[in-house]
N, C-alpha and C positions, 0 to 999 in steps of 0.2 A: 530789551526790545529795541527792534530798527525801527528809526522810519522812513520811508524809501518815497519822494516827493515824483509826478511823473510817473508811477510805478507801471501801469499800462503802455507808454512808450517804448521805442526801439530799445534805447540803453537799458531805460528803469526794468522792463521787465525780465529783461536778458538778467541784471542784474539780481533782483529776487530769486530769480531763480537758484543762482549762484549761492546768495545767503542763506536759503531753505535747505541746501546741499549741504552747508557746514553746518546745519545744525540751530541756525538764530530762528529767532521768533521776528516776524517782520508786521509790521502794519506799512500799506501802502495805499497813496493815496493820489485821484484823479478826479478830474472831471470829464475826461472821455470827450475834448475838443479834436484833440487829436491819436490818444490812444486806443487802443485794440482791444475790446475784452476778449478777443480770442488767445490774445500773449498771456493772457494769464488762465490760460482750463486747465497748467501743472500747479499752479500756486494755489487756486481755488480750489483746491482737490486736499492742502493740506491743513490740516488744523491749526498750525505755527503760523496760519498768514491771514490778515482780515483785509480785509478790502475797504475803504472807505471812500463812497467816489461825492468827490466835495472841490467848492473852489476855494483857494489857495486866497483869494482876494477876501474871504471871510475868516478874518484874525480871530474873532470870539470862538467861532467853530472849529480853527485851527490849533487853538488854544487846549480843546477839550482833546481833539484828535490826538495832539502829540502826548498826552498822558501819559506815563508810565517810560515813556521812552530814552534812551542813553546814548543813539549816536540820531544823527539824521543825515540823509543822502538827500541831499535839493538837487534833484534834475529837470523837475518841471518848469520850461519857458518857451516863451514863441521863438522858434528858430528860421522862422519863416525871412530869412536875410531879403531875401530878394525884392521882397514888396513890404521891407520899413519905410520909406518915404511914401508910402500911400498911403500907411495907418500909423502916423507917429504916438501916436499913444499906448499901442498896443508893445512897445518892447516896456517903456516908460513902466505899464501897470503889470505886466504877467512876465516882468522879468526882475526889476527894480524893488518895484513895492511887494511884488508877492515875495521877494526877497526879504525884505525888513520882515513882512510880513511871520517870516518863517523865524529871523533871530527870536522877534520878540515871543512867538509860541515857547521857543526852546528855552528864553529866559524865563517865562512864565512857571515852565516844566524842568526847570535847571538843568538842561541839558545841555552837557559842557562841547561836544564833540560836533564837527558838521566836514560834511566833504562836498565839495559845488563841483558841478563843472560851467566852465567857463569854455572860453575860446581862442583858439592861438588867433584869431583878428583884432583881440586887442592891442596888436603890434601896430594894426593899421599898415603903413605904404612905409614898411623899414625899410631899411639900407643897409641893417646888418645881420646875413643871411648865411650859416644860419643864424637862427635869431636864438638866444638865450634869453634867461626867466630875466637877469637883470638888465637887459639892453632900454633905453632910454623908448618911452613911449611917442612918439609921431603925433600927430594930430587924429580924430578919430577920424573913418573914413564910412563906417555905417553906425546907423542908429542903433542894430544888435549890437556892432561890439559895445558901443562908447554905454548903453545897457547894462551890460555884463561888466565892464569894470569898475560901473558906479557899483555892482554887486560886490566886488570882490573888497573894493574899498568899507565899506559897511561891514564886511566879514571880518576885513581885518580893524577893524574900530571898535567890534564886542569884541573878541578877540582882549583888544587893548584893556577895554572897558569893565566886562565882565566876567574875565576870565574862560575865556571860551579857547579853544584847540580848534585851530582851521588849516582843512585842507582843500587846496584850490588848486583844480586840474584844468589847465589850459588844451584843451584838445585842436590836433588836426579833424577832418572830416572822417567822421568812424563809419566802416562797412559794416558789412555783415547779413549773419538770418534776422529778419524783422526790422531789416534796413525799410522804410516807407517814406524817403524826405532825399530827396537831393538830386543830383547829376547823375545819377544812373538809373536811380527810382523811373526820372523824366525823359533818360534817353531810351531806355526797357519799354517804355509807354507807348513811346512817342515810334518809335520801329516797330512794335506790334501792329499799330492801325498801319501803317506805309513803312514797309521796309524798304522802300524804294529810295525814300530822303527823311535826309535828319538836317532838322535847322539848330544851329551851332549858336550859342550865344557868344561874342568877341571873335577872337581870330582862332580858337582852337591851339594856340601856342601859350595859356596863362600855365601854371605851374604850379601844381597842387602835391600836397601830401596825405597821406588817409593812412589808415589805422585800423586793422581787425578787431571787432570787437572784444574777442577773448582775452586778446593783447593786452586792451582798454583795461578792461575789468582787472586781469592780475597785475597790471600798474598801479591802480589805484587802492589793493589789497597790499600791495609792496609797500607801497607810502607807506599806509595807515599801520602798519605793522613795525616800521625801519623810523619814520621820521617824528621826531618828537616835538619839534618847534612850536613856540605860539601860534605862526602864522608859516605853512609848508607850504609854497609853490612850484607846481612842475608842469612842465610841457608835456604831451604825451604826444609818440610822432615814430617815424620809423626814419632810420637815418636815408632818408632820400624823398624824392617828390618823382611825377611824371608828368607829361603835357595832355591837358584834355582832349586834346590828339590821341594821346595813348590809348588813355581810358577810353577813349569812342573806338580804336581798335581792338580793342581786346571782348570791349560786350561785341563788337559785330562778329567778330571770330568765335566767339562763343553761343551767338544765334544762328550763323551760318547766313548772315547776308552782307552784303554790300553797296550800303546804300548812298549815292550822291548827297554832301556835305554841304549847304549852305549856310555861310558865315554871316554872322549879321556886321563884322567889323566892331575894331576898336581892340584895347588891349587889357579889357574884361567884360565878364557877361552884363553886370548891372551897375548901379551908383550903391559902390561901398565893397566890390567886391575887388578884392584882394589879386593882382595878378602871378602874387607870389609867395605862395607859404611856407616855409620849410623850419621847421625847426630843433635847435639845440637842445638833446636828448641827452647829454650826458647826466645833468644830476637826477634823473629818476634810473641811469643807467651803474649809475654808482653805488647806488643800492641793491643793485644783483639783479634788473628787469630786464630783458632782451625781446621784443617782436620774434612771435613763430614765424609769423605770415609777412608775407610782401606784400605790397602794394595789387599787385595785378592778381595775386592767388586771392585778397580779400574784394576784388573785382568781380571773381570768377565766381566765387560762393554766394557773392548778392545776387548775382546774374542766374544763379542755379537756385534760392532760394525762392524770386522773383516769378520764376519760370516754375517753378512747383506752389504756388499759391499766390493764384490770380484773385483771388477773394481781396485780394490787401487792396488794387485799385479800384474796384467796388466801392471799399470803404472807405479810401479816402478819398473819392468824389461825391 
């Protein structure tokens, strides 16, 4: 049995999906702060999948949850980048601790296997781009990464500890159906109400990289299959980046407007946001994984999934 943390989210429940396909029995599990239960009416339809919707910040209940189980997928945490210096606590508890939170169920339940995802922003403001798994860490520069790496630290410490098997997926910004979080989520929104203007967080020249989510998924299935190590770390990324210049050309070209750009200045949107992510693909590429999708193709499909269910900003307002 899986246990897939998040499983109501964009990734987690793309993901279920995926495991119910091959075949696994999955338990997945939420508290619907920011999940969909409409991402899961294929899951809840089959009998290999239960649903537990619960908070991750409850270890005694976490404990009982992961019963029975032999791998776990921890995807559930606040990604909410942009407004961590307004709620410092909120990466600290639902990204950190529900972390710990999650080894100790698994040691509880001896469960040796865990696959996280992380963040290519634990690089913070590098200088060596692209950036590979072993380049020298910077300073942090938001409260999510510096978050997520105390995770990764913990993972790799049972790991040490307790004989646990960790894989730790450093993601670019993943697209996709059942994308509901990010720069296109907000720029799709934001040119529905007024196609006339889109206000631009920075200069519209930072330099991002994203990731289809199918991509995502058979990388992280590549790993777990090919990498044997105590502790496996990969970057998952496509070899290139574009400027949010691009990305705001490509949704407007794909809505059919043209609407006047105002920039709010500066040489990124927020405090802690990254003007430049690009990263070193080679060792999940050496394993045989390759990106189907480009960058602007996995643009195009948020943009068209977006645009076929309007129900998503409903829910998340």
């Amino acid at each position: 049995m899986i246990i897939v943390t998040g499983c109501a989210g964009f990734i987690g429940s793309t993901l279920v999906d995926r495991l119910l396909a091959d075949g696994e029995t999955v338990v997945g599990i939420d508290n619907f702060s920011t999940g969909q239960q409409r991402f899961l009416e294929g899951a809840l339809a089959n009998e290999r999948f239960r649903l537990i919707e619960g908070d991750l910040l409850d270890l005694d209940g976490l404990k009982g949850w992961c019963a029975g189980g032999h791998t776990v997928f921890h995807l559930a945490a606040n990604a909410d980048v942009r407004f961590g210096t307004e709620h410092p606590r909120r990466d600290l508890e639902q990204n950190t601790i529900v972390t710990y939170n999650v080894l100790e169920a698994m040691r509880a339940n001896n469960i040796k296997c865990i696959a996280f995802s992380s963040t290519g922003s634990v690089y913070g403001d590098t200088d060596q781009i692209p950036t590979p798994e072993a380049a020298r860490f910077p300073i942090q520069t938001s409260l999510y990464a510096a978050s997520k790496l105390a995770c990764e630290g913990l993972i790799a410490a049972y790991c040490e500890g307790f004989g646990f098997q960790g894989y730790i997926f450093r993601f670019v910004s993943i697209l996709g159906e059942r994308y509901t979080h990010g720069h296109v989520f907000d720029f799709y929104r934001s040119l529905s109400t007024d196609p006339s203007t889109l206000r631009v967080l920075g200069d519209g020249h930072q330099r991002k990289s994203y990731l289809y989510i199918q991509d995502c998924l058979d990388a992280i299935f590549v790993a777990l299959d090919k990498a044997k190590d105590k502790v496996n770390i990969f970057n998952l990324g496509v070899d290139g980046y574009v400027e949010v210049n691009d990305s705001i050309a490509c949704i407007c070209q794909r809505l059919g407007v043209s609407p006047r750009l105002e920039y709010t200045g500066g040489d990124r949107g927020w405090i802690g946001d990254s003007p430049f992510i690009f990263l070193d693909t080679k060792k999940i590429r050496s394993l045989g994984w390759a990106p189907k999708l480009g960058i602007l193709e996995g643009v195009e499909r948020t943009v068209d999934f977006l645009a076929a269910n309007p129900w998503v900003f409903e829910a998340r307002s």
